[in-house]
N, C-alpha and C positions, 0 to 999 in steps of 0.2 A: 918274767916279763911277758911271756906269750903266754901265759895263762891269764895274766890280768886283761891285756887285749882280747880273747876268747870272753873272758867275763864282762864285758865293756859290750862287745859286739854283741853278747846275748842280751842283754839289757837294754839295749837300742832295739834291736828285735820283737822284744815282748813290749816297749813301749809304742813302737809304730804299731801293734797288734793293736795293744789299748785304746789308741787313738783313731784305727780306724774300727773297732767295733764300738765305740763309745760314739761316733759321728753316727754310724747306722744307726745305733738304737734313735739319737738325736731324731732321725730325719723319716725316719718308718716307727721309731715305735710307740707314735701315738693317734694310731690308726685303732679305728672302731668298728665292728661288726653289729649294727643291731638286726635280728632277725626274728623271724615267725614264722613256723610252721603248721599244718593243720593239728599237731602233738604237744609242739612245746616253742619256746620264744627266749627268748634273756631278756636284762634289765642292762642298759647301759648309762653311768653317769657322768656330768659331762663337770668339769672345774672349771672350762673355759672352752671359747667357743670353737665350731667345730664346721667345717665344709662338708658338703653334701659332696661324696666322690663320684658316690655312682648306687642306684637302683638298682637292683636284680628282682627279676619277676619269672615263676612259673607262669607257664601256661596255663589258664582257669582261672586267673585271679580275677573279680570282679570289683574289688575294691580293697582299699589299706588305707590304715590310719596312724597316725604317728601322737602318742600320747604324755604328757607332757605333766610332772608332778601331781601325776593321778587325775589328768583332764585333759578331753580331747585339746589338741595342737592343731592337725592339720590332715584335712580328708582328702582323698585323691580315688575320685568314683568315676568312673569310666565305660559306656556302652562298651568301649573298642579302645584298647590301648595301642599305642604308636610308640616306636623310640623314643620319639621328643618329648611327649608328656610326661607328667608326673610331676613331682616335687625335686625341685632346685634350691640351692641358695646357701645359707649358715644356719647351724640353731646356736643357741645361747646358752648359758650352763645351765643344767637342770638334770631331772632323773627321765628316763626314756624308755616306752614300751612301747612293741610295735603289734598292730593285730591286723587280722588278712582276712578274706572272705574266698573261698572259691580253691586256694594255692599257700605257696611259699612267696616269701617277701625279705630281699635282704638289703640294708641301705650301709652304704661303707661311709665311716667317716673320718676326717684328720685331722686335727685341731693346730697343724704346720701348715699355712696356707698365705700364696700372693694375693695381691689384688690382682680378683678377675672377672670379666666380664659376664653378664645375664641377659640372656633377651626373655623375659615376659612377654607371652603371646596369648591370643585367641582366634576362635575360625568360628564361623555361623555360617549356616547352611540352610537350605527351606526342606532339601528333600532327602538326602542321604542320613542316617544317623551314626553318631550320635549330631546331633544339630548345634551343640557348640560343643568343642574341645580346645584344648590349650592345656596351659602346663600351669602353677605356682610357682610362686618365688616368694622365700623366706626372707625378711632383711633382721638383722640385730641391733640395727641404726640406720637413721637416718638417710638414705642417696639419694642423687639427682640424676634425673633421667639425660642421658646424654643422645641419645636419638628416639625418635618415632618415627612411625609408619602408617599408615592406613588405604586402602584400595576400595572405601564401598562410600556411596553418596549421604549416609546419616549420620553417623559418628560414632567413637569408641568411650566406654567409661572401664575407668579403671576403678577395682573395689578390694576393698581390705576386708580382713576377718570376723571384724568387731563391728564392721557394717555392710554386711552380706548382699542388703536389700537396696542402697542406694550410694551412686558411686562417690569415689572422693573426689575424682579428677573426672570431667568430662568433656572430651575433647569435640569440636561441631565441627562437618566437614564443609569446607565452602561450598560443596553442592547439594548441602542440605537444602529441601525447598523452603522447607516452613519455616526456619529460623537459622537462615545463612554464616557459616564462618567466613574464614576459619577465627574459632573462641573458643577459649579454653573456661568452663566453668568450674572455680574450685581451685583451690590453691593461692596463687597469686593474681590468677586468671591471664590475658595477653588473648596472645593469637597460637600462641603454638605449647605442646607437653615441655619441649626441650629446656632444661633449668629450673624445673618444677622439683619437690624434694616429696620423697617417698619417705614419711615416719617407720619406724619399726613393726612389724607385720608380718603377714601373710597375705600376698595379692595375687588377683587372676585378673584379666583381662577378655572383657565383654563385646565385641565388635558390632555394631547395629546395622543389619538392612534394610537400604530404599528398597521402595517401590521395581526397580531394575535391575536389583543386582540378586546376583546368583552368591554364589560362596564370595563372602569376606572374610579378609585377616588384619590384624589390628599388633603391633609391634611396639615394643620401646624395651631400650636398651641402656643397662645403668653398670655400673663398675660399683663390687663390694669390696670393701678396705678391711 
């Protein structure tokens, strides 16, 4: 009888073990390293989608590219890199290579992920360079912008990948002179970004200076599900 007990209690045992190494794998172990070094890099593939965790950069890096079933995805070139820049967001399943200019580049990613929130930014400047910076943000669907920002008297456009050279959304500051908001061009249009929906992409955001303003930054912030 106290040998069956003994065998009971050890069975309990190795199944609370199971159960708690079987939740870790669950909850870490679909975590991804894609990397690149000046020598060598990996191929990461993706079944399903994946949040951007976190960037790692040497120092030297002058630029990274994130490549996407054997074609550029998503360039991230930079006079002067900062914290905040770089590429944010989700990618979508596909196969992944990354390449570097100058350094090492390593982007971690997790395909277990909440909704959570993105601010998309840009900054222009007249004298300092780089003269505009900001970050990317990757979408795999669809979102709506739930806030914006802007602090300069002409206005901000927002632009996506596949149209590099003219914005989707273009937001006019009410102290625009020549053509007063606030009006949003593009989308649904109104007066304000806020409830506007971001298609699937790749965006950066372009802040435009009046005549009086020194450094502007241009903001909007959306939640990925």
């Amino acid at each position: 009888m106290a040998e069956q007990k003994k065998s009971n209690y050890a069975v309990k045992i190795l199944l609370s073990m199971f159960i708690i190494c079987t939740s870790f794998v669950s909850m870490y172990g679909t975590q991804f390293k894609l990397f690149r070094t000046p020598k060598t890099g990996n191929v990461v593939t993706l079944t399903s989608r994946a949040k951007i965790v976190q960037v790692v950069r040497t120092r030297g890096v002058k630029s990274y590219a994130i490549w996407r079933n054997g074609k550029v995805f998503v360039i991230v070139n930079r006079i002067k890199f900062t914290h905040s820049n770089g590429v944010i967001g989700v990618l979508s399943p596909g196969r992944y290579v990354l390449r570097a200019v100058g350094g090492s580049v390593t982007i971690v990613l997790n395909t277990v992920f909440k909704p959570f929130n993105v601010t998309l930014w840009g900054r222009q400047n007249k004298l300092v360079k780089p003269l505009w910076d900001g970050n990317l943000v990757v979408l795999t669907a669809p979102e709506r912008i739930a806030r914006s920002s802007y602090n300069g008297t002409k206005g901000m456009g927002i632009f996506i990948n596949t149209q590099p050279h003219r914005a989707l959304l273009y937001f006019l500051s009410p102290h625009n002179i020549q053509n007063p908001g606030p009006k949003v061009i593009g989308g649904v249009g109104g007066k304000t970004l806020i409830g506007q929906t971001l298609p699937a992409g790749v965006y950066r955001i372009v802040p435009g200076r009046g005549r009086a303003d020194g450094i502007v930054q241009g903001n909007v912030i959306l939640t990925i599900r």
